[in-house]
C-alpha positions as CSV (number, residue, x, y, z in Angstrom):
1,X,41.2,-43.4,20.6
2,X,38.5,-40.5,19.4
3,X,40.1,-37.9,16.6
4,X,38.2,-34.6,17.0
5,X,36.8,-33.9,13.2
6,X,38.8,-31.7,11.5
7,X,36.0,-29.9,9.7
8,X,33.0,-28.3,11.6
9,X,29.7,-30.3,10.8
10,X,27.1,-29.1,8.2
11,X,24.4,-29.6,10.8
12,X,25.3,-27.7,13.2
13,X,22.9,-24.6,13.9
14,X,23.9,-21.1,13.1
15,X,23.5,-18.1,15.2
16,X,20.2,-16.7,15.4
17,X,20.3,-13.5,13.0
18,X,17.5,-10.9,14.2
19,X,15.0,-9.2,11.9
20,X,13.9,-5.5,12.1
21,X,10.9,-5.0,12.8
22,X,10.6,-3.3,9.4
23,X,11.4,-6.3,7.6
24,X,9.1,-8.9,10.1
25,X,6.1,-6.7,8.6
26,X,6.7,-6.5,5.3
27,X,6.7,-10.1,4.7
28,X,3.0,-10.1,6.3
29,X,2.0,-7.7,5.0
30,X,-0.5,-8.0,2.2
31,X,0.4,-6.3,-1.5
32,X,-0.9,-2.9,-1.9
33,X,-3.8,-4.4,-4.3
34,X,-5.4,-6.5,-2.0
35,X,-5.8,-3.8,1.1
36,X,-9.2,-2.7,2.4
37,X,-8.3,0.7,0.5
38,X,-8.0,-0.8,-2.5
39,X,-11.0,-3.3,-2.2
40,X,-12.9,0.1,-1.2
41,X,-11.9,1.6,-4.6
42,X,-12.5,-1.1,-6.6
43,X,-16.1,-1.2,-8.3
44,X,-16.3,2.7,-8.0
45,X,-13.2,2.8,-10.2
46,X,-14.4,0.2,-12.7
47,X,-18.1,1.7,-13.0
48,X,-16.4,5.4,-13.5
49,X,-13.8,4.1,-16.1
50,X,-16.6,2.4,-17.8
51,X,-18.7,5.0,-17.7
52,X,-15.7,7.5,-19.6
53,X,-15.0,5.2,-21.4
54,X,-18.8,4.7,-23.0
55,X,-19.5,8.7,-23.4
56,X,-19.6,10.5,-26.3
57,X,-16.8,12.5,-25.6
58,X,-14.4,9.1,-25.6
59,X,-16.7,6.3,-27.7
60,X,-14.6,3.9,-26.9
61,X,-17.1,1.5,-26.1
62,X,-20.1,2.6,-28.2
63,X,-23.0,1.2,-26.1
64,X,-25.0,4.4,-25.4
65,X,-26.8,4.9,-28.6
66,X,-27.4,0.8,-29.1
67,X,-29.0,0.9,-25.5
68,X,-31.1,3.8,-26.1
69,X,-32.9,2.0,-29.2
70,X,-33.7,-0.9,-27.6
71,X,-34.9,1.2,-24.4
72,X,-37.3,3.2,-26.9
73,X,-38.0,0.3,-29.0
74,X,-39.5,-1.9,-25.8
75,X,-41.2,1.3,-23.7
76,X,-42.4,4.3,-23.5
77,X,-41.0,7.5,-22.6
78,X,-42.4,7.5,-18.8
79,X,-43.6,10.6,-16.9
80,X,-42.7,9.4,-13.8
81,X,-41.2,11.7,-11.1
82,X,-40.3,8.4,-8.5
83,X,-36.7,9.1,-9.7
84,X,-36.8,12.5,-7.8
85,X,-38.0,10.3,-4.6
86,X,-36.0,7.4,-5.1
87,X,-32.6,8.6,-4.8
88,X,-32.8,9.9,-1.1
89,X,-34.4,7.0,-0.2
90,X,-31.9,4.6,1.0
91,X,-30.3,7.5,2.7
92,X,-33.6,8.3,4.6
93,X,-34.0,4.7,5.8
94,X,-31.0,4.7,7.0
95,X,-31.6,8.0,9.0
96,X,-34.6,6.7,10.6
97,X,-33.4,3.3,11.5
98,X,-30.6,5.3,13.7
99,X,-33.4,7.7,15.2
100,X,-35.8,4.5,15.8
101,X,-33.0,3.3,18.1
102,X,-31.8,0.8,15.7
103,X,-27.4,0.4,16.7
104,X,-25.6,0.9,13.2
105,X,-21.9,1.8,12.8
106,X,-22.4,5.4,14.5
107,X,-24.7,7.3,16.4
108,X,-27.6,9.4,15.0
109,X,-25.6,12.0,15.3
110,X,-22.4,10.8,13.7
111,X,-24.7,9.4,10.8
112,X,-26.8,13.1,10.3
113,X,-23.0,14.6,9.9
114,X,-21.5,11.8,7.6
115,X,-24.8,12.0,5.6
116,X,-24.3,15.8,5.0
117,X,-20.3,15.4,4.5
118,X,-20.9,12.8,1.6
119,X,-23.4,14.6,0.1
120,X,-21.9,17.3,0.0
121,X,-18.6,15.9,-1.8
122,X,-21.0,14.3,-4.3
123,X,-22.6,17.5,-5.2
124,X,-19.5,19.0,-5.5
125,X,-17.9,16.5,-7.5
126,X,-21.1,15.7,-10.2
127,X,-21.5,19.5,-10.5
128,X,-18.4,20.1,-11.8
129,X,-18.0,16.7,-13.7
130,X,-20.8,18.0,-15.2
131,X,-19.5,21.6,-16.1
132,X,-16.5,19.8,-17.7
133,X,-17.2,17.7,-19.8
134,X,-20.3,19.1,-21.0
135,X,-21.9,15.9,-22.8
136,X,-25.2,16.6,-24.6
137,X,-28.2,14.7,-22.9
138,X,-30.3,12.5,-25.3
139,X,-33.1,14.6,-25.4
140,X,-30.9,17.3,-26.5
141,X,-32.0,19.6,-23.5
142,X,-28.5,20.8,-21.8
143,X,-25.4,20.2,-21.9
144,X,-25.1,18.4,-18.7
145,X,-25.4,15.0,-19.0
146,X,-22.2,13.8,-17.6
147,X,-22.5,12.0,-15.0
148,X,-26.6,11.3,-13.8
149,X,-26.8,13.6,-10.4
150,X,-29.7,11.8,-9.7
151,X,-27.8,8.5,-10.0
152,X,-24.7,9.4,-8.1
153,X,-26.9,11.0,-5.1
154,X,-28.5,7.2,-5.2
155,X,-25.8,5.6,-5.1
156,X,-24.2,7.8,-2.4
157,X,-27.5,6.9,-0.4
158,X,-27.1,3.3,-1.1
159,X,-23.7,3.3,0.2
160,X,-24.8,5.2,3.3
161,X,-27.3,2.8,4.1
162,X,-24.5,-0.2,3.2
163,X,-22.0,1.2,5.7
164,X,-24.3,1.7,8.5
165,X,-26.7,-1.0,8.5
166,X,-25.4,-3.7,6.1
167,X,-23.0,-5.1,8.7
168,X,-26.2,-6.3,10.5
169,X,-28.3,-7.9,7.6
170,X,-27.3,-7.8,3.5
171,X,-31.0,-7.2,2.3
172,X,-30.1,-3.2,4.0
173,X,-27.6,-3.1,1.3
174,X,-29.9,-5.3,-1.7
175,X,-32.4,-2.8,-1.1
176,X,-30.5,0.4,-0.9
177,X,-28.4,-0.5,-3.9
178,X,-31.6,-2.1,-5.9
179,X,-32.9,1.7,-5.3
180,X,-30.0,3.5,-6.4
181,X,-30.0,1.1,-10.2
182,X,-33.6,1.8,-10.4
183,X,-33.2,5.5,-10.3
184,X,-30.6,5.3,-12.9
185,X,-33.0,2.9,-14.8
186,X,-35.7,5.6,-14.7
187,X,-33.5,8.4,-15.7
188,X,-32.5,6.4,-18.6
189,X,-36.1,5.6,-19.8
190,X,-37.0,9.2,-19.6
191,X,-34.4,10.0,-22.4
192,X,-32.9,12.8,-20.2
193,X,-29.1,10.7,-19.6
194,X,-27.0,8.0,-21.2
195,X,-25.8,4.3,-20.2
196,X,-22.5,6.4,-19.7
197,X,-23.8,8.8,-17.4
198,X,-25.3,6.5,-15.1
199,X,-22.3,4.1,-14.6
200,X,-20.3,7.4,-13.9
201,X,-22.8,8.4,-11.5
202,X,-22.7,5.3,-9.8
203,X,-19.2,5.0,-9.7
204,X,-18.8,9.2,-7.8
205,X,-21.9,8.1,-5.5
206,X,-19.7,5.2,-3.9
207,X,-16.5,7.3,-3.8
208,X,-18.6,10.6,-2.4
209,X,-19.9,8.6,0.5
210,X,-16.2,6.5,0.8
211,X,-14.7,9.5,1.3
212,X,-16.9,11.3,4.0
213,X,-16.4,8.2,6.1
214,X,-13.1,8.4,5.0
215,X,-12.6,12.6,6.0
216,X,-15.2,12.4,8.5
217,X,-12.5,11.6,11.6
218,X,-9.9,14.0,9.9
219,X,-12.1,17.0,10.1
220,X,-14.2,16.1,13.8
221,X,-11.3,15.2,15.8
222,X,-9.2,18.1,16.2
223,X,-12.3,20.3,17.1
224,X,-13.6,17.6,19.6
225,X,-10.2,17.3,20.7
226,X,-10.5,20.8,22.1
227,X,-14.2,21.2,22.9
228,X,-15.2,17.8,23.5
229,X,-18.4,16.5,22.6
230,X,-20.1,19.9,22.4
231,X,-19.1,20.2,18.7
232,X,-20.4,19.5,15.6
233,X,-18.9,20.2,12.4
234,X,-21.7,20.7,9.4
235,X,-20.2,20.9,5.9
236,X,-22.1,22.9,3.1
237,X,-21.9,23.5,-0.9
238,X,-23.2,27.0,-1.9
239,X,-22.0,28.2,-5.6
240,X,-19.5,26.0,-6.3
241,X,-17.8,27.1,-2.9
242,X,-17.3,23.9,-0.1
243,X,-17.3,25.4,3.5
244,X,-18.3,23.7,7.1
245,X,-20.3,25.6,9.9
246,X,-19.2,24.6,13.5
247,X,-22.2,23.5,15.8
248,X,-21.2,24.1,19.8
249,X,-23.7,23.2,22.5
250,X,-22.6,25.0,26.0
């Protein structure tokens, strides 16, 4: 005769408990650190701590007057003006590579508008870096030092030039970013900014242009939304004041 166990056993399969959705995507999700937002941050972050770190208002890492000796110790004090050229360079490439009919992450047109937006934010934000913290240049000239506009519009070019065209080969972005160091090289050699200054410059370049791709669908979509492709939307810096002129083709 069979005797039914009196206990239920262990191996027997419990009910099927569902998840909220909620809780199905947090456990794929990946930590906060390790987003494409965060990745995007990263080296821009570093290079501007760095560079606050090294001024002369902070001196906590005292590597701008050492550097500056060996630069004057090894070379001249060049005349150069390439550093003037240099810095729109990457971003002028990357211009004419869309006009030339070469397919990059937008359209000419898209890429003409993003260019202006992120230079724009970069002027904005190295202008008034540079009226607030008012670090003496090593020549002694000014007091505008902090951060290297020069550098920072490189960089911003480099960057442009990265997102648009370095999807399709790396030696876009070698070259655009080899462009942007060399400009802060220059500017360094003529005595006119520090170490400091051009790490801080490099770091606001890379979040000026970040941003604009960032901003750039916040601020065309709601105008396209109503007009359609027949709108542009041009943003400007005039006197410290940040404004945007709307283009409409009828």
């Amino acid at each position: 005769m069979l005797a039914a166990p009196l206990f239920p056993s262990r191996a027997q399969t419990a009910p099927a408990v569902s998840v909220p959705p909620s809780l199905r995507d947090s456990t794929t999700r990946p930590p906060l650190w390790q987003g494409p937002v965060a990745r995007a941050l990263l080296v821009p972050t570093l290079l501007l701590t760095a560079g606050a770190l090294t001024t002369h208002r902070v001196e906590a890492l005292e590597s701008d007057e050492e550097l500056r000796e060996e630069i004057r110790e090894h070379m001249g004090r060049p005349t150069t003006t390439l550093d003037n050229q240099l810095r729109y360079l990457p971003g002028a490439v990357t211009l004419g590579l869309g006009l030339a009919g070469v397919p990059g992450r937008h359209k000419p047109v898209d890429q003409l508008l993003l260019a202006a937006l992120a230079f724009t934010l970069n002027d904005a934000v190295t202008s008034n870096l540079k009226k607030l913290t008012q670090v003496q240049r090593p020549d002694g000239s000014d007091f505008h030092s902090f951060p290297s506009q020069h550098t920072s519009l490189a960089f911003a070019s480099a960057t442009f030039l990265h997102k648009e065209y370095g999807g399709r080969s790396v030696w876009y972005s070698v070259g655009g970013y080899s462009l942007a160091a060399a400009t802060g090289g220059i500017r360094m050699a003529k005595d006119v900014h520090w170490f400091s200054d051009v790490l801080a410059g490099a770091g606001v370049g890379i979040l000026s242009t970040q941003a604009a791709y960032w901003l750039y669908p916040l601020v065309t979509k709601p105008l396209r939304k109503v007009l359609g492709n027949r709108a542009l939307v041009v943003p400007s810096y005039q006197q410290g004041a940040i404004g945007a002129t709307a283009v409409m083709a009828w």
